[in-house]
CHARMM internal coordinates of N, CA and C (Angstrom, degrees):
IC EDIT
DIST 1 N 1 CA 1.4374
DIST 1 CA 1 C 1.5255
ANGL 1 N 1 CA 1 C 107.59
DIST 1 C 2 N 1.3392
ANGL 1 CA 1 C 2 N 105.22
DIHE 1 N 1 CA 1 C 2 N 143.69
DIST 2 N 2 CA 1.4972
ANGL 1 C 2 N 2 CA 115.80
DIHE 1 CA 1 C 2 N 2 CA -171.10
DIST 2 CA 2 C 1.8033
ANGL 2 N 2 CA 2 C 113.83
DIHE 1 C 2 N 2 CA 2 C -116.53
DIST 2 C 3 N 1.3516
ANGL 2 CA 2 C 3 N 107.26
DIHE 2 N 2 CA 2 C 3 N 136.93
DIST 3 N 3 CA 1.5752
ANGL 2 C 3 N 3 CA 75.38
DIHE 2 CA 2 C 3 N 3 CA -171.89
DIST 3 CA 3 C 1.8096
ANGL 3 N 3 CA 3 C 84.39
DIHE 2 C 3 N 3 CA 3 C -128.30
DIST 3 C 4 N 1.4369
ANGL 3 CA 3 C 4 N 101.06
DIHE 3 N 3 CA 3 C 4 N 129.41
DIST 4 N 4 CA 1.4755
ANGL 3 C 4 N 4 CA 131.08
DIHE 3 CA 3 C 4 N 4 CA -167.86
DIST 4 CA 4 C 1.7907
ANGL 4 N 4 CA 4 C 95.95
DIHE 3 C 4 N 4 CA 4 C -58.60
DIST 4 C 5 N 1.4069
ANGL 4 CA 4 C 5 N 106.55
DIHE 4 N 4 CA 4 C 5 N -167.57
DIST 5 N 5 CA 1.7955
ANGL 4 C 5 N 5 CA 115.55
DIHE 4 CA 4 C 5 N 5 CA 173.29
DIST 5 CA 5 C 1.7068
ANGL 5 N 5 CA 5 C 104.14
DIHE 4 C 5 N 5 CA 5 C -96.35
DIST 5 C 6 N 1.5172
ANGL 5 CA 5 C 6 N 122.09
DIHE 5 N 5 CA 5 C 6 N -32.99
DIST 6 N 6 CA 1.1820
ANGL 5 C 6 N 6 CA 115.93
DIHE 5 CA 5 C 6 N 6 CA 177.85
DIST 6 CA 6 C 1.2406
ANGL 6 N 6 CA 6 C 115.50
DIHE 5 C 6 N 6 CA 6 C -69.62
DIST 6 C 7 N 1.4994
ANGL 6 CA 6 C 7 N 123.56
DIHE 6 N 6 CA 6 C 7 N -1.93
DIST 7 N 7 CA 1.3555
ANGL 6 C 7 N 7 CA 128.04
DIHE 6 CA 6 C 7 N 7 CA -179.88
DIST 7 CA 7 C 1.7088
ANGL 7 N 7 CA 7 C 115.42
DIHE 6 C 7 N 7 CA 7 C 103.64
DIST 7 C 8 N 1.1248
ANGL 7 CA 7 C 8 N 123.19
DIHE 7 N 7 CA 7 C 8 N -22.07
DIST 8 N 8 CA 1.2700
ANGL 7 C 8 N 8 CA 145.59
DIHE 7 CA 7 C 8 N 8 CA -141.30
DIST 8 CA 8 C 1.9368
ANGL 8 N 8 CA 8 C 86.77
DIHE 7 C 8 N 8 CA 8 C -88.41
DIST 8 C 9 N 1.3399
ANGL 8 CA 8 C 9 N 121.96
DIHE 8 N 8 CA 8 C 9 N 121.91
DIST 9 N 9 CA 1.2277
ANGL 8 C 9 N 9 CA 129.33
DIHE 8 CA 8 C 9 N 9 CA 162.91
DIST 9 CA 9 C 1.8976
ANGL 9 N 9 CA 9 C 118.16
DIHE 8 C 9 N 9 CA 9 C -70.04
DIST 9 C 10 N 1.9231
ANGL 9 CA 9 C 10 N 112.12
DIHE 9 N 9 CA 9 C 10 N 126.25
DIST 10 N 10 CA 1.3023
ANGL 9 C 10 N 10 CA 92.89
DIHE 9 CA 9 C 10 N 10 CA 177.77
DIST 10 CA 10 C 1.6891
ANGL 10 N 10 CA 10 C 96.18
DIHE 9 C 10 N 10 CA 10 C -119.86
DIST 10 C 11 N 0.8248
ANGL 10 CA 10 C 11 N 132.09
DIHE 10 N 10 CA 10 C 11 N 137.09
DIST 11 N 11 CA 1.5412
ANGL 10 C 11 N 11 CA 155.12
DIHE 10 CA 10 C 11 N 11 CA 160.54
DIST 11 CA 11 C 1.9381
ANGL 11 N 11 CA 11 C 102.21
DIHE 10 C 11 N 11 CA 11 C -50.60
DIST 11 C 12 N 0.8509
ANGL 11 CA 11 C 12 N 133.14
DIHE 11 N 11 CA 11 C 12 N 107.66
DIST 12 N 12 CA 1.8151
ANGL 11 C 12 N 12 CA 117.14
DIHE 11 CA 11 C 12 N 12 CA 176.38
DIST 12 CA 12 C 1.7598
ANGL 12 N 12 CA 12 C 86.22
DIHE 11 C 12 N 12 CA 12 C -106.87
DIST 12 C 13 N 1.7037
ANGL 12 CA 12 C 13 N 125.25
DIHE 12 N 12 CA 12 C 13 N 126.33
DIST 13 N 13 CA 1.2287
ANGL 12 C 13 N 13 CA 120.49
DIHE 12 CA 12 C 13 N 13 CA 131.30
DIST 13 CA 13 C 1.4324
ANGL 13 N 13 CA 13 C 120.87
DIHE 12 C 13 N 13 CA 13 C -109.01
DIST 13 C 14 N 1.2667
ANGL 13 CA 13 C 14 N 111.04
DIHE 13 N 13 CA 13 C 14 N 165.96
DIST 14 N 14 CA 1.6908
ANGL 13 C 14 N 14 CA 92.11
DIHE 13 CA 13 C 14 N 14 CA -165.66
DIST 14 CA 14 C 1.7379
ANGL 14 N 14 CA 14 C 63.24
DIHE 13 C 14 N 14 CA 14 C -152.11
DIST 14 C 15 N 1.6365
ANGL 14 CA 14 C 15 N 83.44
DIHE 14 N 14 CA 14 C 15 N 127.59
DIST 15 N 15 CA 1.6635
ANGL 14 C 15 N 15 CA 127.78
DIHE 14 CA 14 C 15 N 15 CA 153.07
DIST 15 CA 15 C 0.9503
ANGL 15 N 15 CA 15 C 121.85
DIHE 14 C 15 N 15 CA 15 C -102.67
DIST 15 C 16 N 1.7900
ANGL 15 CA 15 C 16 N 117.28
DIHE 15 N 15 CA 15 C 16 N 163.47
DIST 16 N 16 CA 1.3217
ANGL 15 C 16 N 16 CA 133.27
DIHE 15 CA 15 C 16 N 16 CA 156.80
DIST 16 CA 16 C 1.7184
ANGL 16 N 16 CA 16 C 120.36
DIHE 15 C 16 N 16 CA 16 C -62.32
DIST 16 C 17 N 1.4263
ANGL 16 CA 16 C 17 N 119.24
DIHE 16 N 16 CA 16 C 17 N 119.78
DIST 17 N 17 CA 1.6053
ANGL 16 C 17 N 17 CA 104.96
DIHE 16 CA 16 C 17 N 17 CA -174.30
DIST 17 CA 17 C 1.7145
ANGL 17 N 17 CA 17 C 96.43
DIHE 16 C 17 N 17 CA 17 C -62.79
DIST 17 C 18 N 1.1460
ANGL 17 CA 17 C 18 N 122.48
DIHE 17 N 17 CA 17 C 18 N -0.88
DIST 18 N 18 CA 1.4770
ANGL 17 C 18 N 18 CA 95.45
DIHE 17 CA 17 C 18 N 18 CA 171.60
DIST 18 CA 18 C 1.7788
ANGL 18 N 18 CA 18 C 117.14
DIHE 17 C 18 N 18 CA 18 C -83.95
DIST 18 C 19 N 1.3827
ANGL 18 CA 18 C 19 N 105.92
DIHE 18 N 18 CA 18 C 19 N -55.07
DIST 19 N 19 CA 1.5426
ANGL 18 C 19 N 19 CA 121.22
DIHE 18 CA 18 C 19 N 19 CA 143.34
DIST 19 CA 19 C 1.8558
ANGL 19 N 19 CA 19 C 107.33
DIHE 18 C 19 N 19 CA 19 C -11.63
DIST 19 C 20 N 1.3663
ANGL 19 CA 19 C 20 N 117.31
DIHE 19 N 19 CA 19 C 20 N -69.80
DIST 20 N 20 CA 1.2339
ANGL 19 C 20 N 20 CA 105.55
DIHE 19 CA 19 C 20 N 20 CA -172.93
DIST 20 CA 20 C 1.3077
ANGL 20 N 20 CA 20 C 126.91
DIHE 19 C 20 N 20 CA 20 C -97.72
DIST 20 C 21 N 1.2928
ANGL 20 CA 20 C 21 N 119.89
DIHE 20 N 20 CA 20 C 21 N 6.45
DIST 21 N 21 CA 1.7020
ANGL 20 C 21 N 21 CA 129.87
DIHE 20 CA 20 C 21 N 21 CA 162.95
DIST 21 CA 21 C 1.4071
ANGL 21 N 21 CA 21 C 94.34
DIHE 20 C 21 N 21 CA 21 C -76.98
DIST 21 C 22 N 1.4881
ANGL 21 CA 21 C 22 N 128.67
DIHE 21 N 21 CA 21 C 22 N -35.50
DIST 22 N 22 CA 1.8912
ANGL 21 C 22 N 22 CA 111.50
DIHE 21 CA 21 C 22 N 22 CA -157.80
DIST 22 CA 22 C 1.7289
ANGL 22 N 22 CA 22 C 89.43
DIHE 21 C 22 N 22 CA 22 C -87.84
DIST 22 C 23 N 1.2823
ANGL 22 CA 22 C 23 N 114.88
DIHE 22 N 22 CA 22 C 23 N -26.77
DIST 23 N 23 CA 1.6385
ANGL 22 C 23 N 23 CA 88.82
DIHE 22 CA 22 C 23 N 23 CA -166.21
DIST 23 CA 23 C 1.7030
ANGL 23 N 23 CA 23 C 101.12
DIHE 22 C 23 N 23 CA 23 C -133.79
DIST 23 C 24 N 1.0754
ANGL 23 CA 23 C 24 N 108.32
DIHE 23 N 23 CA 23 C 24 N 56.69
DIST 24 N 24 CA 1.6845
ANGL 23 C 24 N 24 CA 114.13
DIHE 23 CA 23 C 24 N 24 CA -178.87
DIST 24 CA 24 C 2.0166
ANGL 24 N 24 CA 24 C 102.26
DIHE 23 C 24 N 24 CA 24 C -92.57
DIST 24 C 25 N 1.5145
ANGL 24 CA 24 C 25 N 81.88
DIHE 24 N 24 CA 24 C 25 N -57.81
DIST 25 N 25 CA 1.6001
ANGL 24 C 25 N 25 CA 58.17
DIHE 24 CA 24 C 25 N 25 CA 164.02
DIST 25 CA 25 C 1.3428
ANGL 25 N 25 CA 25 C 155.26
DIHE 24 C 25 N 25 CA 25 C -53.86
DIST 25 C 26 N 1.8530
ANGL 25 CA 25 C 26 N 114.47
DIHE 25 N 25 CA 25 C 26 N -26.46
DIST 26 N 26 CA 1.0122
ANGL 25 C 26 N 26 CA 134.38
DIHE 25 CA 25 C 26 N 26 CA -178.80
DIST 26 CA 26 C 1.5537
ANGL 26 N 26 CA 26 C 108.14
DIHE 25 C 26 N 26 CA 26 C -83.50
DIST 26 C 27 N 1.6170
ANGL 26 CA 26 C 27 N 103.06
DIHE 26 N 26 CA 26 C 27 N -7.93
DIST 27 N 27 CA 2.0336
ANGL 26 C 27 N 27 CA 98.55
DIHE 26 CA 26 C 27 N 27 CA -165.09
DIST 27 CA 27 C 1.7030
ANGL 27 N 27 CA 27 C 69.53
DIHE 26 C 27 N 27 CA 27 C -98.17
DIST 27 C 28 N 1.8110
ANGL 27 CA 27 C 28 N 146.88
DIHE 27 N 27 CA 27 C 28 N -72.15
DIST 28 N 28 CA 0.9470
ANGL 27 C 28 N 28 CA 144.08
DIHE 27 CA 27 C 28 N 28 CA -141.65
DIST 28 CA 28 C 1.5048
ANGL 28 N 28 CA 28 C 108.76
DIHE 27 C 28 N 28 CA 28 C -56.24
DIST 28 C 29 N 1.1355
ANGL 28 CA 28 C 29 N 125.09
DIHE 28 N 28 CA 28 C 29 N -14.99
DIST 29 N 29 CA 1.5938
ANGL 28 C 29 N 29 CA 132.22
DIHE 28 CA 28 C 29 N 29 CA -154.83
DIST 29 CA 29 C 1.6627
ANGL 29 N 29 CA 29 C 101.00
DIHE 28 C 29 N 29 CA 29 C -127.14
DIST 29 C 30 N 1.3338
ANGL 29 CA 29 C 30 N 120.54
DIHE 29 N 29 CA 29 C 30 N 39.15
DIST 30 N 30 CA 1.6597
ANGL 29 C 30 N 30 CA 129.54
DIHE 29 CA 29 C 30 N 30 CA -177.34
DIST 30 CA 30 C 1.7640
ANGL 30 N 30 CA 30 C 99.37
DIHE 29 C 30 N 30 CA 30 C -130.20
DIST 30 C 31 N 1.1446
ANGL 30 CA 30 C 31 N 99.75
DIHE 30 N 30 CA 30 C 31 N -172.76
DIST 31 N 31 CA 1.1889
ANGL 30 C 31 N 31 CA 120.42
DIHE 30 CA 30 C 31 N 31 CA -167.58
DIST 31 CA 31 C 1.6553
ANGL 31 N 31 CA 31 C 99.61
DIHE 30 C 31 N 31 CA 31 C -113.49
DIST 31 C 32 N 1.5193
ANGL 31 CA 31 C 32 N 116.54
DIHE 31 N 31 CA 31 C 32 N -3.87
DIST 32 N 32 CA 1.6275
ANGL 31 C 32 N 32 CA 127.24
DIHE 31 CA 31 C 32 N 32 CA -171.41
DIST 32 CA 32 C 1.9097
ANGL 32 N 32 CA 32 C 82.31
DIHE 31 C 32 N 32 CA 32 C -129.73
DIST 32 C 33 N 0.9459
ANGL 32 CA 32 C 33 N 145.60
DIHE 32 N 32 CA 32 C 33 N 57.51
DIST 33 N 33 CA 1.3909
ANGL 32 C 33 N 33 CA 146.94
DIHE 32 CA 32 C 33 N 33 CA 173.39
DIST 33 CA 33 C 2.0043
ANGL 33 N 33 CA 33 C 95.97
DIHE 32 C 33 N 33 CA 33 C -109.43
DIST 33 C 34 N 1.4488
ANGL 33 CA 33 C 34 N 101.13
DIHE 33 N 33 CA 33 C 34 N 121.12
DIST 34 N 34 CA 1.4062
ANGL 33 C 34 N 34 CA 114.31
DIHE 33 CA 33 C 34 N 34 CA -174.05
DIST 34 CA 34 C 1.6656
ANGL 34 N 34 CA 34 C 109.55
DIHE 33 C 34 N 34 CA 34 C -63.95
DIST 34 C 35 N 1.4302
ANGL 34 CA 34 C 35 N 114.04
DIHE 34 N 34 CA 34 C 35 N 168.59
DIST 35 N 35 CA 1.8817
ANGL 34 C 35 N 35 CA 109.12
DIHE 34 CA 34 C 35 N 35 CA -160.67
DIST 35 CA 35 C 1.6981
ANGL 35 N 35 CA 35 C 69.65
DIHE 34 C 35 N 35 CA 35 C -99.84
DIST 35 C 36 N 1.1731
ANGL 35 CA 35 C 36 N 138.61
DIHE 35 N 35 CA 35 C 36 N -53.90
DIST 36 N 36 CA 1.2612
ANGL 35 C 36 N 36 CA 103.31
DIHE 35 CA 35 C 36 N 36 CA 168.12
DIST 36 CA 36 C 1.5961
ANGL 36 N 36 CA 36 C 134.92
DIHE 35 C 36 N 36 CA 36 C -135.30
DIST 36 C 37 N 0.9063
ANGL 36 CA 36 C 37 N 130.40
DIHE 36 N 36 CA 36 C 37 N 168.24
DIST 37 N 37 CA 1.8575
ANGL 36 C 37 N 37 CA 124.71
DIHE 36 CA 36 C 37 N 37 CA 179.96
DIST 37 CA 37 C 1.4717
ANGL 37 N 37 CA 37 C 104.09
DIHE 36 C 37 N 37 CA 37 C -129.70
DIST 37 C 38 N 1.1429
ANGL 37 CA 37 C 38 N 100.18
DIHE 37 N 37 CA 37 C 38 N 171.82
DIST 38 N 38 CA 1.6573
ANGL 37 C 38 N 38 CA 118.16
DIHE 37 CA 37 C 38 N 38 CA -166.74
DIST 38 CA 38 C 1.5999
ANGL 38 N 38 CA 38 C 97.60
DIHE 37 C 38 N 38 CA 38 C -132.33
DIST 38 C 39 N 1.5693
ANGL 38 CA 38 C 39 N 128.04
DIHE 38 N 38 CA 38 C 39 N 84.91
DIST 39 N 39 CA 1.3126
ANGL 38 C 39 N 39 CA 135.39
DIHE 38 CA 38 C 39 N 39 CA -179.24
DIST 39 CA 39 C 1.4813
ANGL 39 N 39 CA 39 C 117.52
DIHE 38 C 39 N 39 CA 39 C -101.00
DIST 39 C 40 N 1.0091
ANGL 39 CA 39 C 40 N 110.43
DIHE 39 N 39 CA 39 C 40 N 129.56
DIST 40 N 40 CA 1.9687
ANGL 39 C 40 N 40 CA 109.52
DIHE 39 CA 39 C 40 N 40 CA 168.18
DIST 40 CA 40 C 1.5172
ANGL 40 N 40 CA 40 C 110.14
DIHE 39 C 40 N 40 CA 40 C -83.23
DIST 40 C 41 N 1.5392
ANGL 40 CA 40 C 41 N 74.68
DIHE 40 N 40 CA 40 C 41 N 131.79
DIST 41 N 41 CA 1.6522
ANGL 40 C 41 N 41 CA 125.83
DIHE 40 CA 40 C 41 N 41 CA -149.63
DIST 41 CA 41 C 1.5479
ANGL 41 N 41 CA 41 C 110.34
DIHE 40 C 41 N 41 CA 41 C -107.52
DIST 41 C 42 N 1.6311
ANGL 41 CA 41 C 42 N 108.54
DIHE 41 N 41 CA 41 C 42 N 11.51
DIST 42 N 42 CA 1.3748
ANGL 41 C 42 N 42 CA 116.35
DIHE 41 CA 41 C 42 N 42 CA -165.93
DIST 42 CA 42 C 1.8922
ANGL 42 N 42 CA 42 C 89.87
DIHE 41 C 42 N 42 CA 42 C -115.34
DIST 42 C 43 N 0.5666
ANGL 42 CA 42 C 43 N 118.75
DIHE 42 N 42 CA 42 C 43 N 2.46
DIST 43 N 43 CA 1.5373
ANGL 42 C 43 N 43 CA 113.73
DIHE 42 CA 42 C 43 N 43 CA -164.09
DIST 43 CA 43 C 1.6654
ANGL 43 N 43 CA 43 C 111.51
DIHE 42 C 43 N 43 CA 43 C -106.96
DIST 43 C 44 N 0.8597
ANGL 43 CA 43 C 44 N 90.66
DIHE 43 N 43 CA 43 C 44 N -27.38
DIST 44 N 44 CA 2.0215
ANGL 43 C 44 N 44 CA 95.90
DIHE 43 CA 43 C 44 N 44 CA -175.58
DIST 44 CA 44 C 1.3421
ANGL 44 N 44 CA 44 C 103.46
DIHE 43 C 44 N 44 CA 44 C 92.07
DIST 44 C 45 N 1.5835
ANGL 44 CA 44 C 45 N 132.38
DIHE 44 N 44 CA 44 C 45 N -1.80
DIST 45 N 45 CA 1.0431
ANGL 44 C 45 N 45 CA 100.41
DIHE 44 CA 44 C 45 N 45 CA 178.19
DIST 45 CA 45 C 1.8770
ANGL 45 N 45 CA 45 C 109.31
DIHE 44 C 45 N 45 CA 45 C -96.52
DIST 45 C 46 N 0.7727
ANGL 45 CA 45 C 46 N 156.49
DIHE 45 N 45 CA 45 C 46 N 45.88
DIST 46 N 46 CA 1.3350
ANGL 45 C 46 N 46 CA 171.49
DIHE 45 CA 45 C 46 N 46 CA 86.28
DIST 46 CA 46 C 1.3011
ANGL 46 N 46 CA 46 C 128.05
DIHE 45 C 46 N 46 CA 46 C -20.91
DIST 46 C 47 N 1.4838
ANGL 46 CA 46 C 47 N 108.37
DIHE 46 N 46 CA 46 C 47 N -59.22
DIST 47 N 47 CA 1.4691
ANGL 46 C 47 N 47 CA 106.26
DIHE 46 CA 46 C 47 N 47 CA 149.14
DIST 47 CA 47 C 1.8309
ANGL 47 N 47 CA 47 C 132.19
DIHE 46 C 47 N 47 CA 47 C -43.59
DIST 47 C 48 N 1.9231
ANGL 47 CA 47 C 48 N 97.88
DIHE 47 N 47 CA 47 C 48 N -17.61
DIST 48 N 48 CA 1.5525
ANGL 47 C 48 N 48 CA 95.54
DIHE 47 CA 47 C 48 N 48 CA 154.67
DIST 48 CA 48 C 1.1666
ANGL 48 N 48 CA 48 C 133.29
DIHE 47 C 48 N 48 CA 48 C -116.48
DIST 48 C 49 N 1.2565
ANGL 48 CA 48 C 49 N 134.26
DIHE 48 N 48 CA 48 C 49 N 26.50
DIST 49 N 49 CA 1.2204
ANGL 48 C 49 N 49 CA 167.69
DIHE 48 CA 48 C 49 N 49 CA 60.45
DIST 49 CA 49 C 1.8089
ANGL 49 N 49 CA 49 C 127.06
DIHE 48 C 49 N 49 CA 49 C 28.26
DIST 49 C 50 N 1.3711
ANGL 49 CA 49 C 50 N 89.83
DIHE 49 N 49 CA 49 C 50 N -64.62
DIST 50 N 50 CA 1.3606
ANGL 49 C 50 N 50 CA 117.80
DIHE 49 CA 49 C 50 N 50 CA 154.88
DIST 50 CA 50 C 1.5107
ANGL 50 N 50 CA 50 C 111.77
DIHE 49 C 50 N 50 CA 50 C -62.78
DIST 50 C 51 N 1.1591
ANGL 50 CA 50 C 51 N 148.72
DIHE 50 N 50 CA 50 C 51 N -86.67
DIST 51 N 51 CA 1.4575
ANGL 50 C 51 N 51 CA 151.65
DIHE 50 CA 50 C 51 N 51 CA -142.42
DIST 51 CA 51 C 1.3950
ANGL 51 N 51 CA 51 C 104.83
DIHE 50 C 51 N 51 CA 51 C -87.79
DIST 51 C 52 N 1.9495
ANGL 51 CA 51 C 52 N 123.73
DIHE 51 N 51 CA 51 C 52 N 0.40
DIST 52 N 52 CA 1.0243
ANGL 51 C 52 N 52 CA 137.86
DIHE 51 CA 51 C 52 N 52 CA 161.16
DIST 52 CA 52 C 1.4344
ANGL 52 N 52 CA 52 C 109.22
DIHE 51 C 52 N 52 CA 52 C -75.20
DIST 52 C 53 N 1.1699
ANGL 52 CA 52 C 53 N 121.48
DIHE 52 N 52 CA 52 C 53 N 3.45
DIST 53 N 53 CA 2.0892
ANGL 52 C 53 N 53 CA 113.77
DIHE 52 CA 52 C 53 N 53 CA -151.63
DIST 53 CA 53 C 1.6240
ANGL 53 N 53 CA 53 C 122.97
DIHE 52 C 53 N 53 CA 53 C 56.31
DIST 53 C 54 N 1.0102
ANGL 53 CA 53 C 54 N 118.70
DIHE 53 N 53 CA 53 C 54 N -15.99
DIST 54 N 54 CA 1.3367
ANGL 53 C 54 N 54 CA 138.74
DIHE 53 CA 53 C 54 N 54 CA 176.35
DIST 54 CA 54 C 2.1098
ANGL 54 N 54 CA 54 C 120.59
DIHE 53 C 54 N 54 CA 54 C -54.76
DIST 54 C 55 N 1.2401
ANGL 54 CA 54 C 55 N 105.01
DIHE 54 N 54 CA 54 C 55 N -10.35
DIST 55 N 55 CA 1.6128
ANGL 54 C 55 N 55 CA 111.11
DIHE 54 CA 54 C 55 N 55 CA 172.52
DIST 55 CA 55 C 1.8020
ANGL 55 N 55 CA 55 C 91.28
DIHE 54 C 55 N 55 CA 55 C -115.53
DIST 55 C 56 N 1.2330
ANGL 55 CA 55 C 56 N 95.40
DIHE 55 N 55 CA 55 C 56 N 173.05
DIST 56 N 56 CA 1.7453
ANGL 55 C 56 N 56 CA 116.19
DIHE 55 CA 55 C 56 N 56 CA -179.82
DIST 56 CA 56 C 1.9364
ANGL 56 N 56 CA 56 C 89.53
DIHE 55 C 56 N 56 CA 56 C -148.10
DIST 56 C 57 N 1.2426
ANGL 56 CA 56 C 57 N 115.20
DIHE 56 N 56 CA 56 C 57 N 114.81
DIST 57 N 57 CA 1.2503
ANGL 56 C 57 N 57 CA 131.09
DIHE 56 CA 56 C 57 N 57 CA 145.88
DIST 57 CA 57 C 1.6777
ANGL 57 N 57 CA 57 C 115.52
DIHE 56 C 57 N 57 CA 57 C -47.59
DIST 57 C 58 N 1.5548
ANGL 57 CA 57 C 58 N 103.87
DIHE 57 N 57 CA 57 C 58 N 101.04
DIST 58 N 58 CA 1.5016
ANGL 57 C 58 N 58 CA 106.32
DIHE 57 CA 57 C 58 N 58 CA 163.71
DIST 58 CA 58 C 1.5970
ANGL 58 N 58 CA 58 C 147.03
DIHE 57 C 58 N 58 CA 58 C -85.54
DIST 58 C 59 N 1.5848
ANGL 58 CA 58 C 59 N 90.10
DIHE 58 N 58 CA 58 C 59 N 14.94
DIST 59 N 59 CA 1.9226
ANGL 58 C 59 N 59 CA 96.87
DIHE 58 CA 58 C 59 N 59 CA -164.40
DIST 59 CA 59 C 1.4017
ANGL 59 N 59 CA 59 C 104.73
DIHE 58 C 59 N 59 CA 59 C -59.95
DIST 59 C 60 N 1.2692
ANGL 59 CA 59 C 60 N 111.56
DIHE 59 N 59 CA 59 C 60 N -49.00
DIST 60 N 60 CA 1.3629
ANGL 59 C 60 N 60 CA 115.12
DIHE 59 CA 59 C 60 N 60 CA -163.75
DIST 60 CA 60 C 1.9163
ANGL 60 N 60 CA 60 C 101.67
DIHE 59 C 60 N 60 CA 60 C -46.43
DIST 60 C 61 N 0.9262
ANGL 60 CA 60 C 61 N 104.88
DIHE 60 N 60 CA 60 C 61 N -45.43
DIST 61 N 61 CA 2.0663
ANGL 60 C 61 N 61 CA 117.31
DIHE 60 CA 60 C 61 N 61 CA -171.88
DIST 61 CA 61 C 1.3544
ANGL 61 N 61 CA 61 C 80.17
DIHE 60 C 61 N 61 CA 61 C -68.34
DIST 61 C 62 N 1.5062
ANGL 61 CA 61 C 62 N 140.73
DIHE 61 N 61 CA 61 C 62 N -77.80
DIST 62 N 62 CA 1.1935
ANGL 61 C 62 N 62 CA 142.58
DIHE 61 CA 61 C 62 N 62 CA -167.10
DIST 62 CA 62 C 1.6459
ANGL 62 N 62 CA 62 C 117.00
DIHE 61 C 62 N 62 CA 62 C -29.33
DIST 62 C 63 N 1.4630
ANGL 62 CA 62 C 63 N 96.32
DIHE 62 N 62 CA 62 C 63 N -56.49
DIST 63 N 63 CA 1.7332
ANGL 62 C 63 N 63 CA 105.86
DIHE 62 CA 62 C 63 N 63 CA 174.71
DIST 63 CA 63 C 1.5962
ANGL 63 N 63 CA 63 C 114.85
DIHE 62 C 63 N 63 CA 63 C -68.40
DIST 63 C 64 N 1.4174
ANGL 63 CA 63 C 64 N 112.33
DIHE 63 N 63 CA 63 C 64 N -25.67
DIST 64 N 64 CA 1.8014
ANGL 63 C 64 N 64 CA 120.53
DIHE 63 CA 63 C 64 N 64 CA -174.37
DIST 64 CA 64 C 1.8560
ANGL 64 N 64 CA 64 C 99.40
DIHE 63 C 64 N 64 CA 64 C -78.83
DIST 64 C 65 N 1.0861
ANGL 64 CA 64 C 65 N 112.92
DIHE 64 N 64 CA 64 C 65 N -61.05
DIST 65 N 65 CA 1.7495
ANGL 64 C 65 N 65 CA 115.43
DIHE 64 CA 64 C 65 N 65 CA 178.83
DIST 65 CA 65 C 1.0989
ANGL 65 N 65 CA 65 C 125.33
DIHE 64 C 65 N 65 CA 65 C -101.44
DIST 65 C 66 N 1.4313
ANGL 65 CA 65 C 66 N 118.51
DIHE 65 N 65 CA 65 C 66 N -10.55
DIST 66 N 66 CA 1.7903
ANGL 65 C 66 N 66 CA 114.49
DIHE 65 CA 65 C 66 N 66 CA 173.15
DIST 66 CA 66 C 1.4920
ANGL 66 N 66 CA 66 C 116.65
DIHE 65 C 66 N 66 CA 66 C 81.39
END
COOR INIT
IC SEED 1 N 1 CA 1 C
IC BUILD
């Protein structure tokens, strides 16, 4: 555990993207589903991910803090 300058604690696990393409859905759809992940976005499978409710669009935060 890492603890940032704003104070804010971050957790880093780092998986295999194979590891997290087979069971992303099952980690995004828990009650232990991370505030955020870093998924490849080239594959289409995100887009089911997406149409699951399972992603949250961040631009708006993106455009507010950069």
């Amino acid at each position: 555990m890492k603890m940032c300058e704003t104070g804010v604690k971050v957790e880093f696990e780092k998986k295999a993207f194979e590891q997290i393409r087979q069971n992303a859905s099952q980690v995004l759809n828990s009650d232990d589903a991370p505030d955020v992940m870093e998924y490849n976005k080239g594959n289409a499978t995100s887009g089911l991910l997406a149409s699951q409710g399972l992603l949250t669009n961040l631009n708006d935060y993106v455009s507010e803090y950069g």
